[in-house]
Phi, psi and omega in degrees: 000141187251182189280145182264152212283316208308325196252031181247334188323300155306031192220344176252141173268148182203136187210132200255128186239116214262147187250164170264228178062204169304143174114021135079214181265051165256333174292288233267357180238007174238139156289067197269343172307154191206109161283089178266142192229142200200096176307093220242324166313305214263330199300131192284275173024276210274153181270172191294328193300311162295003158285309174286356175287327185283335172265328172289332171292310194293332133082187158347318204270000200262164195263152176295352176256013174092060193223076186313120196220117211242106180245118188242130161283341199272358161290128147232061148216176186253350171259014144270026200253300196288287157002303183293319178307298164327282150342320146248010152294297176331281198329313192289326130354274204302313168288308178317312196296335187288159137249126195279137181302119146355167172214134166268121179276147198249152178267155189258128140304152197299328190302292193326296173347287221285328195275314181292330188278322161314313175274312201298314168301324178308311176283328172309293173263046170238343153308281190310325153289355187270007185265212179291166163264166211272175154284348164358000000 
């Protein structure tokens, strides 16, 4: 089961930001951008595995000090901005917690074998008509 945002909440940092784009002088004068930030190395929270799952999904946004950082612009407010952020902590989170099944390495069957060497012969001579022709 994975961890829910909510309860993570004291554990996230938020820093408020003026955005860009469209919207008239409501850009130049509100912060409405959310910079979310989740110490994801130090967090009590996540077992390791979803820590390291978590870091490895997570890609770019994460910091050399293990520190997961989520920015949302797409709102012009600032509390559906945070909201939005959250939301993809969630998701990201939610993908770290599955664990991918192992994969049992398998033997190729003799039939498989046999159907591979065959289209390989196969193709060897449909290569081999394809040069000049002999003098034969």
């Amino acid at each position: 089961m994975s961890r829910r945002v909510e309860d993570l909440e004291d554990e996230l940092e938020f820093r408020f930001f003026r955005a860009g784009g469209p919207g008239g002088q409501n850009v130049n004068k509100v912060s409405t951008a959310v910079q979310m930030r989740f110490d994801v190395r130090n967090s009590p929270s996540l077992s390791e595995g979803v820590r390291e799952r978590l870091t490895r999904l997570a890609g770019a946004r994460m910091t050399l000090d293990g520190v997961l950082v989520v920015t949302a612009v797409r709102f012009r407010t600032q509390e559906r901005n945070r909201a939005d952020a959250m939301e993809r902590l969630q998701e990201l989170i939610d993908k770290a917690s599955v664990v991918q099944a192992k994969r049992i390495a398998t033997r190729p069957t003799r039939a498989s074998k046999e159907r591979r060497l065959q289209a390989k012969s196969k193709r060897g001579d449909i290569k081999s008509g394809r040069g000049k022709p002999s003098i034969d």
